[in-house]
ZATI-888343 format. One record per residue (C-alpha): residue in three letters; x, y, z. Coordinates in steps of 0.25 Angstrom, whole numbers, plus 5000, padded with zeros to 4 digits. Example, Ala and Ser with C-alpha at 12.3 -4.5 7.8 and 13.67 -1.06 7.14 Angstrom:
2
ALA504949825031
SER505549965029
END
This chain:
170
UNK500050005000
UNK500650144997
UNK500750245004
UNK499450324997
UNK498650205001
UNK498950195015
UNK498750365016
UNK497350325009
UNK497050215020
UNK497550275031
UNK496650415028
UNK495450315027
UNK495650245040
UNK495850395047
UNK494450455040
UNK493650325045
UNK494350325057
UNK493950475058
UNK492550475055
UNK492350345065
UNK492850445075
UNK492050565069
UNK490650475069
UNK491150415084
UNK491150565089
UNK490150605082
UNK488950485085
UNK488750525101
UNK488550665099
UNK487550645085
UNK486850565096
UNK486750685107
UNK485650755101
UNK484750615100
UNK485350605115
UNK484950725120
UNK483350715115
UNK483150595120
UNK483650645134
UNK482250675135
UNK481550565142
UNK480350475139
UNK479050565145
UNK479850685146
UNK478950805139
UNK479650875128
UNK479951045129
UNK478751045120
UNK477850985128
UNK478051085141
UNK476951195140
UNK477551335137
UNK477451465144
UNK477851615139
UNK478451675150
UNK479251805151
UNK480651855159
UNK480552005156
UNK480552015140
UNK480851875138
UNK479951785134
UNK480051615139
UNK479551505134
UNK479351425144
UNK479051285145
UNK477951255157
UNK478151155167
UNK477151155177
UNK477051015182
UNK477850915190
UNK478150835176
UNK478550945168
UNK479351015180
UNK480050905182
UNK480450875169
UNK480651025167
UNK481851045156
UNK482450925157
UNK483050875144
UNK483050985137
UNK484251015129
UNK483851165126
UNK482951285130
UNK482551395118
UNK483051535121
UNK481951595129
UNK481351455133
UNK481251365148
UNK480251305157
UNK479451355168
UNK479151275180
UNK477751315185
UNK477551255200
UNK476351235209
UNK476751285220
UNK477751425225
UNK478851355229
UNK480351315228
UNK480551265215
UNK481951185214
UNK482551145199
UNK483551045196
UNK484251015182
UNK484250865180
UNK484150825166
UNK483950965162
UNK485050965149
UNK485251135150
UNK485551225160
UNK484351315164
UNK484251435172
UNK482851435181
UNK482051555186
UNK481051525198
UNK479951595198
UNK478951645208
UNK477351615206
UNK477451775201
UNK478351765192
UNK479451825198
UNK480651765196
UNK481451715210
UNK482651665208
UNK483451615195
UNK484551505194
UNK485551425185
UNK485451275183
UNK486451195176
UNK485951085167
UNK485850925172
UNK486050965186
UNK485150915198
UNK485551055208
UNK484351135215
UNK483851245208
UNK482951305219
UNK482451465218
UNK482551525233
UNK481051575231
UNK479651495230
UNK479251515215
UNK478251445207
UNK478951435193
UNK480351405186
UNK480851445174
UNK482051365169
UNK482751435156
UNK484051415149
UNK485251435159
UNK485551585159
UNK484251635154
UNK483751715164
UNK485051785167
UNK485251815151
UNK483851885152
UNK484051965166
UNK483051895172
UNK483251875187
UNK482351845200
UNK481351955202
UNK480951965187
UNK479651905183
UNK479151795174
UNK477851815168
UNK476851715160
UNK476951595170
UNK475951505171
UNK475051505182
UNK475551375192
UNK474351265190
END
């Protein structure tokens, strides 16, 4: 075999043992997507299915997705793996109380509002995704409003400031 032939062969052997290593690479994350939806698990409702709310913080306008029984505050934002800009979930309770959150199986990191039965907004905090820490307000209120981490500084909104267009509690 010349030389040309074995320079020829051995640039075949590299390209296939490249592209072996390419498609080895690139298999787990071509599979991530499929992964991440099916995170979600059999009974669990779909963002769609949550009634929605139009709320506002000042001049900004939220969509918010309402979950106002044991169910759907349990399940809460679980699985989700993205929030649209202005969009989150308010949490309507029965009673004025002290409402604690935790982040288990929550995908994305949220920052909450706790909100008395008024509106007004009570205390305000920071919660790191798939963590299982308190997130208790100081303050009795009867709503939540978990948004997109940093929301509610980006906007100026701090405790004091209201939250209009809440449902009633049932």
């Amino acid at each position: 075999m010349n030389l040309v032939s074995r320079i020829r062969n051995q640039r075949q052997s590299l390209g296939r043992a490249l592209r072996a290593c390419v498609l080895a690479l690139a298999l787990p994350f071509a599979a991530f997507p499929l992964a991440q939806a099916q995170t979600m698990p059999p009974g669990a409702k779909q963002p769609s299915d949550f009634p929605r709310a139009k709320l506002t913080a000042g001049m900004y306008v939220i969509d918010a997705a309402v979950a106002a029984n044991d169910a759907d505050r349990e399940q809460g934002l679980m699985y989700r793996t993205k929030l649209g800009a202005n969009e989150g979930m308010l949490f309507v309770f029965n009673e004025n109380a002290v409402h604690c959150f935790w982040m288990k199986n929550t995908l994305i990191p949220l920052s909450i509002a706790f909100i008395r039965a008024d509106g007004t907004v009570t205390d305000i905090d920071e919660m790191q995704a798939e963590t299982e820490n308190n997130h208790c307000p100081r303050n009795n209120g009867v709503y939540a409003l978990e948004m997109s981490k940093g929301w509610f500084t980006a906007k100026g909104i701090k405790p004091g400031m209201q939250i209009k267009g809440l449902p009633q509690p049932q």
